[in-house]
C-alpha positions in Angstrom: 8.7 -4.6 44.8 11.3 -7.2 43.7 14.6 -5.7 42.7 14.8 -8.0 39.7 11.4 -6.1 38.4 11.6 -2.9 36.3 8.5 -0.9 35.3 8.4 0.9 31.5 5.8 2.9 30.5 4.3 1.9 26.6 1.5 1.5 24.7 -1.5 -1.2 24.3 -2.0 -1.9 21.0 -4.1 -4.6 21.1 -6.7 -2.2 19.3 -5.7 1.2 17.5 -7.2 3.2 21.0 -3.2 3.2 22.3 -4.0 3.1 25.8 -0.9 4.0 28.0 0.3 1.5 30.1 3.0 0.3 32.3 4.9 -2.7 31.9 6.5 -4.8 35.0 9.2 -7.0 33.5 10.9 -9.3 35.4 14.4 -10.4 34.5 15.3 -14.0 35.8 19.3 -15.2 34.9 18.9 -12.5 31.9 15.4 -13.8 30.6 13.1 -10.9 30.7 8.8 -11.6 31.4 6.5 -9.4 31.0 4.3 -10.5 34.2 1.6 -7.4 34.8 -0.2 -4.1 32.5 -1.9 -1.4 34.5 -2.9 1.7 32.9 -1.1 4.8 33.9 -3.4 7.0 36.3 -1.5 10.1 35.9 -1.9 10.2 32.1 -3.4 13.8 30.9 -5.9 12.2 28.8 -6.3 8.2 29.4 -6.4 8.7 33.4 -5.6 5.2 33.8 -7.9 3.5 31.8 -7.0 0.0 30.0 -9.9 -2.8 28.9 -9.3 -6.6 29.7 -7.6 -6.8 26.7 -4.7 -5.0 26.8 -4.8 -6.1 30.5 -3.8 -9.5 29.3 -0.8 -8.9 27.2 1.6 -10.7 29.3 -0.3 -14.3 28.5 0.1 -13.1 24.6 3.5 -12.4 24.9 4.8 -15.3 26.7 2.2 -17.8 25.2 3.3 -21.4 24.8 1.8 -21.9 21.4 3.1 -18.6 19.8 5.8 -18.8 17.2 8.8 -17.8 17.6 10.6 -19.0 14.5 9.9 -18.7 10.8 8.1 -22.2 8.8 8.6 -23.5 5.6 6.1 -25.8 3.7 8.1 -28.9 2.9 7.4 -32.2 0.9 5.0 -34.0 2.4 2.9 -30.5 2.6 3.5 -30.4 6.6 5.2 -27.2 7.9 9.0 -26.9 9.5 10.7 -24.5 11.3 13.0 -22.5 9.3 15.4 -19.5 9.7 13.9 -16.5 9.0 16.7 -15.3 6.6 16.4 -18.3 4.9 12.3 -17.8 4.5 13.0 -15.0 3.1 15.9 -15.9 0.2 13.5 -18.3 -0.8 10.7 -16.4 -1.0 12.3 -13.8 -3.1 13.3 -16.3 -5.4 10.1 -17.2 -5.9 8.5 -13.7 -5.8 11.1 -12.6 -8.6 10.1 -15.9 -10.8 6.7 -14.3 -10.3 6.9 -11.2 -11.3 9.4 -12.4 -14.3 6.1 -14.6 -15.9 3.0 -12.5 -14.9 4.0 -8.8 -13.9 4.8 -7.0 -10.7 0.6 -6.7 -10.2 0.7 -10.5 -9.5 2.0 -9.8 -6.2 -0.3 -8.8 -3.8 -0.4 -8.0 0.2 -3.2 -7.9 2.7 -2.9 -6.2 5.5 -5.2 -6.8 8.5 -6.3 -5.7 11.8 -3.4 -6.7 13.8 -0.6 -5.1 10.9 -2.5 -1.8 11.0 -1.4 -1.8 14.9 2.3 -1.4 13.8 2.8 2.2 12.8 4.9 1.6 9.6 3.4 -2.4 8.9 1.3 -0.5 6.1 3.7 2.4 5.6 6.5 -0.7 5.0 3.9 -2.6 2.7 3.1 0.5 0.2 7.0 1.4 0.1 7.6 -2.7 -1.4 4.6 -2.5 -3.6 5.9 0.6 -4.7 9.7 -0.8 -5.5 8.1 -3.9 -7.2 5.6 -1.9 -9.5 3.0 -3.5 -8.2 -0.2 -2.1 -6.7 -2.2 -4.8 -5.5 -2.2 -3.6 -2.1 -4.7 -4.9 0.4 -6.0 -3.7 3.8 -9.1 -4.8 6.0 -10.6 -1.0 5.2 -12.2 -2.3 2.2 -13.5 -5.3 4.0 -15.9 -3.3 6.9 -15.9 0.4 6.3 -15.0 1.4 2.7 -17.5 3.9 2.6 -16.3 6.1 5.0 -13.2 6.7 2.4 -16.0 6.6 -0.7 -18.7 9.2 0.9 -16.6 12.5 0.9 -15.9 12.1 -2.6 -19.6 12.0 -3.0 -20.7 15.0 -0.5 -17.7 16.5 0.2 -16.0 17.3 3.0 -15.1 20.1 5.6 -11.7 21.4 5.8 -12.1 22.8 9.3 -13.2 19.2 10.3 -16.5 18.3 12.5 -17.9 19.8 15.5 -15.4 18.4 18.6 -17.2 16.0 20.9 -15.8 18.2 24.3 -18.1 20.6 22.7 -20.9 18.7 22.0 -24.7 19.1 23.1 -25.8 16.3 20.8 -24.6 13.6 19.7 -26.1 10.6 17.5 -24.2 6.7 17.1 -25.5 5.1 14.9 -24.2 1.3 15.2 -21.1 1.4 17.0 -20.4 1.0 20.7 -17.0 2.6 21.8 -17.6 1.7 25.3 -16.1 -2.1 24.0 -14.7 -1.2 20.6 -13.3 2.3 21.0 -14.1 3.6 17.7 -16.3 6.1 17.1 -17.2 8.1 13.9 -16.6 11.4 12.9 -17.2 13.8 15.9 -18.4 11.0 18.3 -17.0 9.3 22.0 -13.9 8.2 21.4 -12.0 4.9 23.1 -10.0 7.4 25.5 -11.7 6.5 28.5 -15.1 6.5 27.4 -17.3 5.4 30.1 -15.8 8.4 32.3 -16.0 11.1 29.7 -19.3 9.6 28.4 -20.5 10.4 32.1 -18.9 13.4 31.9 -20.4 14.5 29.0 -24.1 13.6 30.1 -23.5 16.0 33.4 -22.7 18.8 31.0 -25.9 18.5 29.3 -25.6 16.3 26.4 -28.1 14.1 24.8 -27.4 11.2 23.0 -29.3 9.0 20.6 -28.4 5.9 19.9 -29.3 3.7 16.8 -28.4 0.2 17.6 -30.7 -3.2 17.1 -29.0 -3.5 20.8 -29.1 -2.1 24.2 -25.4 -1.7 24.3 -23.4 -0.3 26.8 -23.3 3.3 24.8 -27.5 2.8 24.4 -27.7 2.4 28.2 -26.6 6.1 28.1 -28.9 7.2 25.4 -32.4 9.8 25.9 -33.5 8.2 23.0 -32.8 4.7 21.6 -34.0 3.8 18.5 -33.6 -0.1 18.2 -34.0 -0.7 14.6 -34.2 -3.4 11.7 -30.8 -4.1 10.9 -30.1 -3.1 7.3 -33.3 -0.2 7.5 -30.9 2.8 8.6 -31.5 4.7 5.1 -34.9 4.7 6.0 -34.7 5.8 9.5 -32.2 8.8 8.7 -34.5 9.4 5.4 -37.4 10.5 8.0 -35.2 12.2 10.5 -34.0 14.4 7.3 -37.7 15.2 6.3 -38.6 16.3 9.8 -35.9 19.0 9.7 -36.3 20.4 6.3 -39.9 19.9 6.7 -40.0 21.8 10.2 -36.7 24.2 8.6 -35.0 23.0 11.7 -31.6 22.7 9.6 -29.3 25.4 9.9 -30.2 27.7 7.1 -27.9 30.4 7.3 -25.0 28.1 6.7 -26.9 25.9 4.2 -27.3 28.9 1.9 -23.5 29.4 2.1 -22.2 26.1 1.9 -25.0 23.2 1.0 -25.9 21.9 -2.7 -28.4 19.9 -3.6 -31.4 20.5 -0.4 -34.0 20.5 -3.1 -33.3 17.6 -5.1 -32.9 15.8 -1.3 -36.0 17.3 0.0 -38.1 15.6 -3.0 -36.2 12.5 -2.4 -37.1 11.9 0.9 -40.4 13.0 1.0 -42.0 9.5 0.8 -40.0 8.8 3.9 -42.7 9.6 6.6 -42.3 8.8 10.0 -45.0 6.6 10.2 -43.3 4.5 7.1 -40.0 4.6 8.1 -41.7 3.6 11.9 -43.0 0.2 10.1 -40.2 -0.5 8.3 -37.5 0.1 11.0 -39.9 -1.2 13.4 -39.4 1.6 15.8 -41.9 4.4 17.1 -42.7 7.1 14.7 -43.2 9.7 17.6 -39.3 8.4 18.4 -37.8 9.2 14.8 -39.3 12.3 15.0 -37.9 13.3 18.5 -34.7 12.0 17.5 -34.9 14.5 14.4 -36.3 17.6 17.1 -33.3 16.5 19.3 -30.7 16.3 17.1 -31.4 19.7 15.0 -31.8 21.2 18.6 -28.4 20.9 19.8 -26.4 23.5 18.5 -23.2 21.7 18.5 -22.3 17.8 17.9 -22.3 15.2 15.1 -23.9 11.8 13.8 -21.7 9.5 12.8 -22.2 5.8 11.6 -20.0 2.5 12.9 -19.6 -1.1 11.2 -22.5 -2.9 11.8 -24.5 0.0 9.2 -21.2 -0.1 7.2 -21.2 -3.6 6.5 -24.6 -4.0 6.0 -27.4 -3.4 2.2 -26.8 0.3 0.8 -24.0 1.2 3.5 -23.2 3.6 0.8 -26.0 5.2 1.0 -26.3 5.1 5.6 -22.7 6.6 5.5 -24.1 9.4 2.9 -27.1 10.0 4.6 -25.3 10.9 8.1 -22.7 13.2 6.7 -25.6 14.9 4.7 -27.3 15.4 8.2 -24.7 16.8 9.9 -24.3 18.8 6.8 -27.8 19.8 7.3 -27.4 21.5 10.5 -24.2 23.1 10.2 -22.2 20.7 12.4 -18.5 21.8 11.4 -15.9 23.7 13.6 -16.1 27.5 12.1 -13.6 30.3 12.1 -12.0 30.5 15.5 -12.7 27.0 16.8 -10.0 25.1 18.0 -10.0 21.6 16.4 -10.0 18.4 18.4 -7.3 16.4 17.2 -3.6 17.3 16.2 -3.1 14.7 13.9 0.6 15.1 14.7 2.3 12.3 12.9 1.1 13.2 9.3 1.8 16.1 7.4 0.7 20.0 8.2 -2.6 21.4 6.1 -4.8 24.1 6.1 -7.9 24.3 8.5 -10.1 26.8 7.1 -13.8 27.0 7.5 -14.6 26.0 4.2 -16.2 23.0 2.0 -14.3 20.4 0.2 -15.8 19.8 -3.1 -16.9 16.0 -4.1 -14.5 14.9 -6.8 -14.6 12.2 -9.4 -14.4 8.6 -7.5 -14.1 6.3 -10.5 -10.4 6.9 -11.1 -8.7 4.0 -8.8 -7.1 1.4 -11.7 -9.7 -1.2 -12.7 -10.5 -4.5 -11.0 -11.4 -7.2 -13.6 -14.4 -7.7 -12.4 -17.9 -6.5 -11.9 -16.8 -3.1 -13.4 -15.0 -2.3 -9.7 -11.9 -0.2 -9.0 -9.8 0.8 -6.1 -9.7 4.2 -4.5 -6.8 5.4 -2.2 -4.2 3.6 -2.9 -5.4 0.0 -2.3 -7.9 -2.4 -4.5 -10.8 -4.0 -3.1 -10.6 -7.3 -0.6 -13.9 -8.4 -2.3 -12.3 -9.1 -5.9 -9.2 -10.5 -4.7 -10.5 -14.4 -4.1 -11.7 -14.1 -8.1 -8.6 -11.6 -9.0 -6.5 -15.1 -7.6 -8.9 -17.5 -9.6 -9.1 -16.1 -12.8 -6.0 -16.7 -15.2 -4.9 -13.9 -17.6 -3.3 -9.9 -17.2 -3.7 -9.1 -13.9 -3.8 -12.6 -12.4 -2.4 -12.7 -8.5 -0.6 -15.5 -8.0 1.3 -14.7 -5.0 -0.3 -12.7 -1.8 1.4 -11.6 1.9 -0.6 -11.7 4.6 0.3 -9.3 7.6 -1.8 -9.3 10.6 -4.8 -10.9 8.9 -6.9 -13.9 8.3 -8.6 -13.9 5.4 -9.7 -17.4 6.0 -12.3 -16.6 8.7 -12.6 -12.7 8.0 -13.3 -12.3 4.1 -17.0 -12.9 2.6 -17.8 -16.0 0.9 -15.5 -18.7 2.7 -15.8 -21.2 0.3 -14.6 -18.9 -2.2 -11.8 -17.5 -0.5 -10.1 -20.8 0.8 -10.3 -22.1 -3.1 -8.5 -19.0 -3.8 -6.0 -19.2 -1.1 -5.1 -22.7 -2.4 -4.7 -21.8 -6.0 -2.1 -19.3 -5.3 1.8 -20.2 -6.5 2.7 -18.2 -2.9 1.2 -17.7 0.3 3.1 -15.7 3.1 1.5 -15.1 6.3 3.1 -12.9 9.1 1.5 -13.8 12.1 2.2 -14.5 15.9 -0.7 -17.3 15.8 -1.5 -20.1 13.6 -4.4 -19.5 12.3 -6.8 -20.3 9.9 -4.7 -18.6 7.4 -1.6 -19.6 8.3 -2.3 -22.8 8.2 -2.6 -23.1 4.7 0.5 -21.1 3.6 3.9 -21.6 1.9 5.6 -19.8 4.8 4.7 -18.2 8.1 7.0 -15.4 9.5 6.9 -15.0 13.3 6.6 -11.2 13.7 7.5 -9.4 17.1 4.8 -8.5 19.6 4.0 -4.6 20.4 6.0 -4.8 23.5 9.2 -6.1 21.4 8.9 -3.0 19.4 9.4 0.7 19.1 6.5 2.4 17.9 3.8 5.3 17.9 0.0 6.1 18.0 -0.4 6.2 14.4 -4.0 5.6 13.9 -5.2 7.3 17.1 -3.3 10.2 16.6 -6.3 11.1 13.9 -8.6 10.6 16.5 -7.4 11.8 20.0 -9.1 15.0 22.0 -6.1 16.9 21.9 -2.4 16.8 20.2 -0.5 14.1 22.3 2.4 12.8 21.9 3.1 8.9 23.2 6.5 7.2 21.6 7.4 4.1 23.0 10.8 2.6 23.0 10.2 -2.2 22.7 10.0 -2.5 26.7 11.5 -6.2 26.2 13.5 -7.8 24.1 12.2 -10.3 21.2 11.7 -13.7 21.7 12.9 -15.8 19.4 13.9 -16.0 15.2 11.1 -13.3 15.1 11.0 -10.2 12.9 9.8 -6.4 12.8 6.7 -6.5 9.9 8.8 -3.9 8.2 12.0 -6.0 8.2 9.8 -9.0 6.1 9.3 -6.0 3.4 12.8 -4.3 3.7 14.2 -8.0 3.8 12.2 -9.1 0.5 13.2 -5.2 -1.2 16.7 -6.4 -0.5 17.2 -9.2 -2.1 14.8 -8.5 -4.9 17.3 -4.9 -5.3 14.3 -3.2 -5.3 14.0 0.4 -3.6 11.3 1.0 -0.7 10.2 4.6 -0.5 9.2 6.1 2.3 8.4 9.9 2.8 12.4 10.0 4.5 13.7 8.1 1.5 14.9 5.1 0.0 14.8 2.8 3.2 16.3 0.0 1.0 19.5 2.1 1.1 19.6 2.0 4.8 22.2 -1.2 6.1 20.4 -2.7 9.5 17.9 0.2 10.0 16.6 -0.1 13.6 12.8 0.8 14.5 13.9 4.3 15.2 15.5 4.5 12.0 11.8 3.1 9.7 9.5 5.5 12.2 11.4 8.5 11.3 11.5 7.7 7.1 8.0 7.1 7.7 6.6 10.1 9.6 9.2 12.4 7.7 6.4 14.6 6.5 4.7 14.4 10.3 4.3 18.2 11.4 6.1 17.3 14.4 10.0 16.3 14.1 10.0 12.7 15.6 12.7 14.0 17.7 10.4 16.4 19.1 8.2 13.4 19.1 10.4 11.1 21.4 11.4 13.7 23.3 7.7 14.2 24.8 6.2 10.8 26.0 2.5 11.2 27.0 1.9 14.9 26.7 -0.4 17.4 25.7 1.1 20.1 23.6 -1.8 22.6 23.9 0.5 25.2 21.6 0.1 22.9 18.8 -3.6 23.0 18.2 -4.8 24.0 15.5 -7.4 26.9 14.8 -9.8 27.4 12.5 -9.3 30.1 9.8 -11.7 31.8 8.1 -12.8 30.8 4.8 -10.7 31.7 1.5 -12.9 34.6 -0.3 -12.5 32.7 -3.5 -13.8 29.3 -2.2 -16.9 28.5 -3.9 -16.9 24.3 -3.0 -20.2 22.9 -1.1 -21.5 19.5 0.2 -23.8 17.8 -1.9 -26.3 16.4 -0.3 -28.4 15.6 -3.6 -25.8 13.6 -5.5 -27.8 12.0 -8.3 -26.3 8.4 -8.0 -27.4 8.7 -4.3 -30.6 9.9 -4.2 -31.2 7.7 -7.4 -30.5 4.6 -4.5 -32.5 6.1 -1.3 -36.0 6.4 -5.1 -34.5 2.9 -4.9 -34.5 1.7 -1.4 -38.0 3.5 -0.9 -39.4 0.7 -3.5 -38.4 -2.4 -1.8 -40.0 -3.5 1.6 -36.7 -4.3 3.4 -33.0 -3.9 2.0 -32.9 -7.8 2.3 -34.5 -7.6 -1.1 -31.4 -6.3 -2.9 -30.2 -9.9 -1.7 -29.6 -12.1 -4.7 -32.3 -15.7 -4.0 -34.0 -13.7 -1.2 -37.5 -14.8 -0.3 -40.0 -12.6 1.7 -41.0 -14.7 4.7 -38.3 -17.6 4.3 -35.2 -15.9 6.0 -37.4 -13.8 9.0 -34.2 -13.3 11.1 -31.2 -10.5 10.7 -28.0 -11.5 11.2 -25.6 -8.6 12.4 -21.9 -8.5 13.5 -20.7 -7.4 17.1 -17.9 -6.9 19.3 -16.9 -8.9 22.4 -15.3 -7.4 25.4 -12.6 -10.2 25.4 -11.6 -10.5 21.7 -10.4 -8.0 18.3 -12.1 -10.4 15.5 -10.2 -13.5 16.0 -7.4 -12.1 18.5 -7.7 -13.1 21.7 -9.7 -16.3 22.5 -7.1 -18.0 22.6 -5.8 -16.6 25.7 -6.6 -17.8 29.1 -7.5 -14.4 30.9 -10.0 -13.7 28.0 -11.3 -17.4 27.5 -12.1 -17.4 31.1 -14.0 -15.1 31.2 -15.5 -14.6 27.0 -15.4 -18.2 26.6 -13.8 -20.0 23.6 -16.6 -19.8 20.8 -19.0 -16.6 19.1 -22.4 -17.1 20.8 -25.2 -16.5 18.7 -26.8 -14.0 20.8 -31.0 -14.1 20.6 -34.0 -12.8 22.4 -35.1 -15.1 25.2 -38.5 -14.4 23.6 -36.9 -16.4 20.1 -35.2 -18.7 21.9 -38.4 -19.8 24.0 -40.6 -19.4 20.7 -37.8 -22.3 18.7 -37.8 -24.3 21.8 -34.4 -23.6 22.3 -32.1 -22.7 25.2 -29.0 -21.4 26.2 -26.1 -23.8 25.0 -28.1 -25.3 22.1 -26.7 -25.6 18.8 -28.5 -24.0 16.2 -28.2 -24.2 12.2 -28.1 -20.2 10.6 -29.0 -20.8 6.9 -28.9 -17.9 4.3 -29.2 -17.6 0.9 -25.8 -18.9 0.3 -24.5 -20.6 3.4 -25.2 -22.2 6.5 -23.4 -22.2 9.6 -24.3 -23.8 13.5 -23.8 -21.3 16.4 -24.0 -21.7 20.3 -27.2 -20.1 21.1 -27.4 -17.6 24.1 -29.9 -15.6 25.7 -29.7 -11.9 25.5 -32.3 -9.7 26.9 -30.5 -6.6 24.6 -30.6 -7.9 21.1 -34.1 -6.9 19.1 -36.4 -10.0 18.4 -35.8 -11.1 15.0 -32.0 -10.4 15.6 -28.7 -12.8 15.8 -26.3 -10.6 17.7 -22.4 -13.0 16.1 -18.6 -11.5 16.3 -17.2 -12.4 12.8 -13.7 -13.4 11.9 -13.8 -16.5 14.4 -13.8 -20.5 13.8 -11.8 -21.9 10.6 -11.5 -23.5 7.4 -12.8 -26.9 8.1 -16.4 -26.4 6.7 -17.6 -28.4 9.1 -18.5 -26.6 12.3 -17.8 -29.6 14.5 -15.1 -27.8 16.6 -18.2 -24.6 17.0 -18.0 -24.7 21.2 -14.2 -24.7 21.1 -13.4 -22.0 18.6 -16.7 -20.8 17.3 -17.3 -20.1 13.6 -17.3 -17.6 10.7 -20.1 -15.6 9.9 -18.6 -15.0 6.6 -19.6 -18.3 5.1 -23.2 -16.8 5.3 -21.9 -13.9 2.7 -21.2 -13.9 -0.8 -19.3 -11.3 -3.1 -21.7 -11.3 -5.4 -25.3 -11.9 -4.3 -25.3 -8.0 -3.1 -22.6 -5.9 -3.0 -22.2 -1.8 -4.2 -21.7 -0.8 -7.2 -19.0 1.8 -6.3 -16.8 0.1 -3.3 -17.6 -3.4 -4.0 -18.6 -3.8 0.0 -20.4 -7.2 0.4 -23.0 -7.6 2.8 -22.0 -9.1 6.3 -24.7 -7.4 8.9 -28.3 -7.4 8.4 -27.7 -10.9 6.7 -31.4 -12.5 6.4 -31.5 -16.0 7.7 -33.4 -18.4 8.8 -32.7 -20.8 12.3 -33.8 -24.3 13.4 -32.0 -26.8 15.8 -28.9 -27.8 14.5 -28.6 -31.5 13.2 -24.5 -31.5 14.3 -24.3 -34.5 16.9 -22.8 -32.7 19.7 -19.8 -34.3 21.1 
């Protein structure tokens, strides 16, 4: 090796899996470049494993068209490179004139995808929403999965957490596919190597069923696949419930202890046969019910439920139905069981085997529309275009954008670019120009992950045993570019404002450093972060926790007959597909369901624009179809094709894929831009979002607009190709 190279160990954090990885940097007449990734074979849990992605970090980080300076809309309404102090004075002179003529709430922040992969971007967001007053805080949860937050208010929850996937005999996905996105749902495969521990798993014995309208990489694993309708999971997991409380193969002895409401679900569900959830999923009703034998067979493992179910009709009601069957058969870690993950970085709590009660959910402050509020801390992405539109209290009129792009990535395009225009203020913190950018005030260059110090934050929830990964920045910044947390601490400061964090006032801190934000932030962490830092990639077997037994006084249960639900699933049972809940849906007119996917070479819109992944994903979202559909439109690969719905139309690049269902449109969201017009489709693909609307179906409680399972209807596009 070169002398002038050094290898550091770090971090990917392309995606929130955090695989390890080391980092040859190359130092040429005191320049430093990154040049290669590998993963880190002797890791105790990765063992070397990285995806493309990650792989390709050195092309992001050295990138010719990434910013490296701050921009400034000027006269003229171009944008200019600017000093990043200076951005900043003059956006907190225009923030304070803001907040002087319509209130703190009218400033707002949106945190996306890539901000969540900075361990104290969101942490740093909350503490200046908090020192303003306001709390029009905005993250991407509430755009793809907000029911996984809203369900265990509904059912409850489990304070000893869900059976541990090392453990499991059984295990159920229903619409994710960790093999490409690493996440999985409660109890389920998890991105830390997956195809090895998924093959380890299936030596042991396991059995997996999968519920995907695809034969993904995790299906090609399954016993049973069960490729249904898009948007018909309630139905599917309706049947698969009757079979077991039919057959009583749900765990009874733990249902009498700990389980509400099997009556009220048993009646419920009872119209959901086999055979009619067989013709409505279009699946085989001797399948459902082996998946139902299966699954209440195994004696330890979960079902859990990704984003194509969460983003598509009642995902309320698919995330409700999964927790009530694992509920069902007992599926929780009991007295004595040592949990999976050590959740490290946030703050000590009891593990007891015991039930969480469901508690009141309509307590988040009110939204001004559609009788919607926010829950956990943040409001609802779906309001915020009409929240920016609509003058009077409560108005926004400035927002900060942080690792996002609403542009391509929010329902109802149209809507959302008027909105986005209309504001008084538009910040976006991103490496990247995009669609958002684009139309903004000001743009802050932000540091890369390799620029940074930083920690596992979101996959320290999620990882098989406590670990412990800090990472020191493993090169230095390039350019007038700024931490995400030093946009918010810079904006706190001049507005004299305090940031609170669970260390304190960070606002009182002069120059903090990373070090200095991470350790405010994780204060409450049951690991000091000197402890933390002092460990890099280790297990710390000492530190997991056990299950204790129940308190004698706990009376809590899950609910698996919550009125409001079962009310929905009476509901769901009435209509002949959940495209009916669709506002200007018409039986027979829209035959084709559109769902959303992941691509091997991309996160949403990060990472077509680098060579490595072009070459090899190409530049533009394919609309993946049955060779069957394509052959029965006259179509073949590399067409164009026009995707109508009921309130939108975009054109795609058709492709051939053997794995998607007929009937389905297999398109990654959050790609393309604002132009409308599609003409740019081969060279940067388009947004699936324009085919959505906020209003034409959404839930009543988390406001979640449909974008999977979208009905539409495809001919040969009438672009003129160029």
């Amino acid at each position: 090796m070169s002398p002038n190279v050094e290898t550091k160990h770090s971090f990917c954090r392309v995606c929130h899996a955090a695989c390890p990885i080391e980092v040859d940097v190359e130092t040429t007449d005191g320049v430093e470049r990154v040049t290669a990734i590998r993963g880190v074979q002797d890791d105790p849990l990765f063992e070397g494993y990285t995806c493309i992605k990650g792989r390709q970090l050195p092309d992001q980080m050295h990138h010719p068209d990434r910013l490296r300076t701050a921009f400034k809309r000027v006269e003229g309404g171009h944008l200019e490179e600017v000093a990043s102090s200076d951005a900043l004075d003059e956006i907190a002179e225009k923030l304070a004139a803001i907040i002087d003529e319509h209130g703190p709430q009218a400033v707002a922040s949106y945190t996306g995808t890539g901000g969540y992969q900075n361990c104290v971007a969101l942490e740093a967001a909350r503490a200046f929403h908090k020192g303003i007053g306001s709390r029009s805080v905005y993250t991407s949860v509430t755009i793809d999965q907000p029911a996984k937050s809203m369900v265990p208010a509904l059912i409850g929850w489990w304070e000893g957490g869900w059976d541990n996937f090392r453990d499991a005999d059984i295990s159920m996905a229903i619409g994710y596919n960790p093999m490409v996105s690493s996440y999985a749902a409660a109890g389920g495969l998890q991105g830390t190597n997956p195809f090895v521990t998924m093959r380890r798993a299936k030596e042991r014995g396991m059995k997996l069923i999968v519920v995907d309208p695809r034969k993904t990489e995790l299906a090609s694993f399954a016993d049973i696949h069960l490729q249904v309708k898009p948007g018909e999971d309630p139905a599917l997991l309706s049947a698969m419930i009757k079979v077991i409380l039919d057959e009583e193969l749900h765990d009874i002895e733990f249902c009498e202890d700990w389980v509400d409401g099997i009556e009220l679900l048993s009646k419920t569900v009872a119209p959901y046969t086999p055979e009619y959830a067989a013709e409505r999923c279009e699946v085989d009703a001797d399948d459902i019910v082996a998946a139902a034998r299966m699954f209440a067979g195994g004696t330890c493992g979960t079902a859990g439920a990704g984003t194509g179910p969460n983003m598509a009709p009642n995902s309320l009601l698919t995330e409700y139905l999964t927790i009530a069957l694992n509920a069902l058969c007992g599926r929780v870690n009991r007295e004595g069981d040592q949990v999976e993950s050590g959740t490290l970085l946030y703050p000590d709590t009891p593990k007891r085997a015991q039930a969480i009660p469901p508690m009141e959910i309509r307590t988040g402050p009110e939204h001004r529309f559609r009788n919607l509020r926010g829950y956990r801390g943040e409001m609802l992405c779906t309001v915020l275009a009409e929240e920016i539109l609509e003058p009077g209290k409560g108005q926004v009129r400035a927002l900060i954008v942080n690792g996002g792009n609403p542009a391509v990535a929010f329902p109802d395009q149209e809507l959302t670019m008027r909105a986005l225009r209309d504001l008084d203020l538009l910040v976006v913190v991103d490496h990247r120009m995009t669609a958002t950018a684009v139309e903004a005030d000001y743009v802050i260059a932000p540091t890369l992950s390799l620029e940074r110090a930083d920690v596992p934050h979101l996959m320290d929830r999620w990882l098989t045993q406590p670990y412990t990964h800090y990472t020191e920045a493993s090169i230095a910044p390039e350019g007038d570019v700024l931490n995400e947390w030093q946009v918010f601490y810079g904006l706190t400061r001049r507005l004299g404002v305090k940031m609170p964090m669970a260390g304190g006032d960070v606002a009182e801190l002069d120059n903090p450093t990373d070090q200095d934000v991470i350790d405010y932030a994780y204060a409450n962490a049951r690991i000091s972060m000197d402890d933390y830092r002092a460990a890099p990639r280790t297990i710390h077997p000492e530190r997991s926790y056990v299950v204790e037994a129940a308190d004698p006084e706990c009376t809590a249960k899950f609910d698996v007959g919550n009125e409001s639900m079962m009310t929905k699933l009476a509901e769901a049972r009435s209509q002949q597909t959940s495209a009916e809940l669709i506002e200007g849906y018409v039986a027979g007119e829209y035959p084709f369901r559109l769902v959303s996917r992941r691509l091997k070479t991309v996160l949403n819109s990060l990472g077509s624009e680098l060579p490595g992944l072009a070459a090899k994903g190409g530049t533009t979202n394919p609309a993946f179809m049955n060779p069957d559909d394509l052959d029965e439109l006259g179509l073949v690969d590399g067409d164009l094709i026009e995707i109508s719905s009921t309130v939108g139309v975009i054109n795609g690049v058709c492709e051939s894929a053997p794995d998607v269902k007929r009937g389905v449109i297999s398109m990654a969201h959050s790609w393309g831009d604002a132009s409308m017009e599609d003409d740019k489709v081969r060279d940067i693909g388009v947004p699936t979002s324009r085919l959505t609307s906020t209003t034409a179906c959404y839930d009543e409680y988390t406001g979640m607009a449909v974008l999977s399972a979208i009905p539409v209807k495809v001919r040969r596009s009438q672009l003129v190709d160029a």
